[in-house]
C-alpha positions as CSV (number, residue, x, y, z in Angstrom):
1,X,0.0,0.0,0.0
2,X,0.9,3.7,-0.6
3,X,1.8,6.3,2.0
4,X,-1.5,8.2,0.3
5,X,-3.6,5.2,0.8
6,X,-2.7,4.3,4.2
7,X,-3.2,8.2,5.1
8,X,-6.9,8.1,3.6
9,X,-7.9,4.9,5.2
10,X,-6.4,6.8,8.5
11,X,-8.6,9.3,8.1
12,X,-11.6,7.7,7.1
13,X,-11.6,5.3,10.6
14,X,-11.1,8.7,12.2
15,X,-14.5,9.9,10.7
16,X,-16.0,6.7,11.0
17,X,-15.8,5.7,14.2
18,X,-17.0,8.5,16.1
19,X,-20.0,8.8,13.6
20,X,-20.7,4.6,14.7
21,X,-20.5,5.7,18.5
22,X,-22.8,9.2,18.2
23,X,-25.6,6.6,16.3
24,X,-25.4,3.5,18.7
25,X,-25.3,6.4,21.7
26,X,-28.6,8.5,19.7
27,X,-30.3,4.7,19.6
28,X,-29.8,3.8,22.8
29,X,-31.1,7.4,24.1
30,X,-34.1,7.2,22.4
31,X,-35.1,3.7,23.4
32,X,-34.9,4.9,26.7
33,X,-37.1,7.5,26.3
34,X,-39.6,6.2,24.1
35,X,-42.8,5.8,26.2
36,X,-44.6,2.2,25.8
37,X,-48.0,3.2,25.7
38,X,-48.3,-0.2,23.7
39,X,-49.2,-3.2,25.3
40,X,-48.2,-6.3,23.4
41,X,-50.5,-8.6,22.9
42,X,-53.5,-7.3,22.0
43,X,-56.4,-8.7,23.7
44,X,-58.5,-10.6,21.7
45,X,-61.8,-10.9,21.1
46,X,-63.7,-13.1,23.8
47,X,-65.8,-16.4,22.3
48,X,-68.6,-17.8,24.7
49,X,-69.1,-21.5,23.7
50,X,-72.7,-23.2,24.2
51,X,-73.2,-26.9,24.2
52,X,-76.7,-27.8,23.8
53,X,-76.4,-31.6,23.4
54,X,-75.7,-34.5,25.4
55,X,-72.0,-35.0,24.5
56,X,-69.0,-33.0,24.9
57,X,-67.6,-30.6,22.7
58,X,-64.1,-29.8,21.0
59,X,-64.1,-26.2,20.3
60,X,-61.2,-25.8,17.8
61,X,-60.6,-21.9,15.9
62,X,-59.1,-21.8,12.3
63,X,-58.1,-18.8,10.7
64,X,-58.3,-17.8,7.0
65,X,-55.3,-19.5,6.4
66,X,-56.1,-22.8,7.4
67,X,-54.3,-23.1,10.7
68,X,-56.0,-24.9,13.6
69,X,-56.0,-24.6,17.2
70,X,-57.8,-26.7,19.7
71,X,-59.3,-23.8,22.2
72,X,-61.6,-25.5,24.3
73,X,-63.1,-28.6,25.6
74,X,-67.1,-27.7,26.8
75,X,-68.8,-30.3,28.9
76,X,-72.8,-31.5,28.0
77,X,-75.0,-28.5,28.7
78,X,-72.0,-26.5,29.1
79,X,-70.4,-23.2,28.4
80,X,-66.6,-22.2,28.1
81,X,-65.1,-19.0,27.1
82,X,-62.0,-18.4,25.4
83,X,-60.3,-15.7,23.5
84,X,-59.8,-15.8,19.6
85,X,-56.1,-17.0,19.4
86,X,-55.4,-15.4,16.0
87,X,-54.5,-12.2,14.4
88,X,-56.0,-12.8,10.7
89,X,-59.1,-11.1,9.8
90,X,-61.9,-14.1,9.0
91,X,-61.9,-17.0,10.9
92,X,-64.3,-20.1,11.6
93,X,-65.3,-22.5,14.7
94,X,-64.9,-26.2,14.6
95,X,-67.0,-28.3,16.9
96,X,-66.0,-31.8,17.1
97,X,-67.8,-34.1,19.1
98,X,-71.1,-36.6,18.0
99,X,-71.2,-34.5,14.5
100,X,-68.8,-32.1,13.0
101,X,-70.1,-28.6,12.9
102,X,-68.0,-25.9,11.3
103,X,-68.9,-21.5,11.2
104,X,-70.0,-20.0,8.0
105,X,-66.5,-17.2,7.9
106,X,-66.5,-14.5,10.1
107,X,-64.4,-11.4,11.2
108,X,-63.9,-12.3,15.4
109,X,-62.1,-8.5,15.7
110,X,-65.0,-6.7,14.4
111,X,-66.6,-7.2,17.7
112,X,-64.9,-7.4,21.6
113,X,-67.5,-10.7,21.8
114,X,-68.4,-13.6,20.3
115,X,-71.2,-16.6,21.3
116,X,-72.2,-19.2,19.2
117,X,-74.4,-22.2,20.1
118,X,-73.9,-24.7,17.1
119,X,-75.8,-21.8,14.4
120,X,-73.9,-21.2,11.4
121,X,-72.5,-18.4,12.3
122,X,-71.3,-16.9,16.1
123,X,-73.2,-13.4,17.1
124,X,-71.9,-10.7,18.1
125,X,-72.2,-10.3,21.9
126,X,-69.4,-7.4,23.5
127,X,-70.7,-8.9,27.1
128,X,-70.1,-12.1,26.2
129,X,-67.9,-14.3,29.2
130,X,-68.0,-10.5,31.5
């Protein structure tokens, strides 16, 4: 390497090095200031669960993509709450127990509640499981 190189390269780490420290130092300030007025997660929507039959239910939620998550177990003549599990925008119940009963689509955070009973589609309800 040249003497002019080296000299440029010299001065470039001199520039450089103070400008990486006054970033990390402006970062690390402002993180600690930010205020979290944010709470992460979100809560969901609340589902109330009615089991009119004689066997026990399997209360599973799927979301528009086609991921499935068993949510609750509700006894004969039972209720259960829950809260929606997913972030996507549509979203159907599964019931699994004597028959198979699935939700036409719906949107669970449109509302704050949910109940369904085994009709094709859950109804609103903000009070439901309050």
């Amino acid at each position: 390497m040249a003497t002019g190189e080296l000299r440029f390269f010299t001065s470039m780490r001199i520039l450089v090095v103070p400008a990486l420290v006054l970033a990390a130092l402006t970062a690390s300030v402002a993180c600690a200031r930010a205020n979290h007025l944010t709470q992460w997660p979100y809560k969901a929507p609340m589902l109330l669960v009615k089991n009119r039959t004689d066997k026990p239910l399997v209360i599973s939620a799927r979301d528009g993509i086609g991921r499935e998550l068993i949510t609750a177990t509700v006894k004969p003549q039972g209720t259960q709450c829950f809260r929606w599990p997913f972030i996507d925008a549509i979203g159907y119940l599964v019931a699994s127990g004597g028959d198979t009963l699935t939700t036409a689509p719906f949107q669970p955070w449109s509302a704050d509640g949910w109940e369904w009973s085994g009709q094709s589609i859950p109804v609103s309800n903000a009070k439901a499981c309050r």
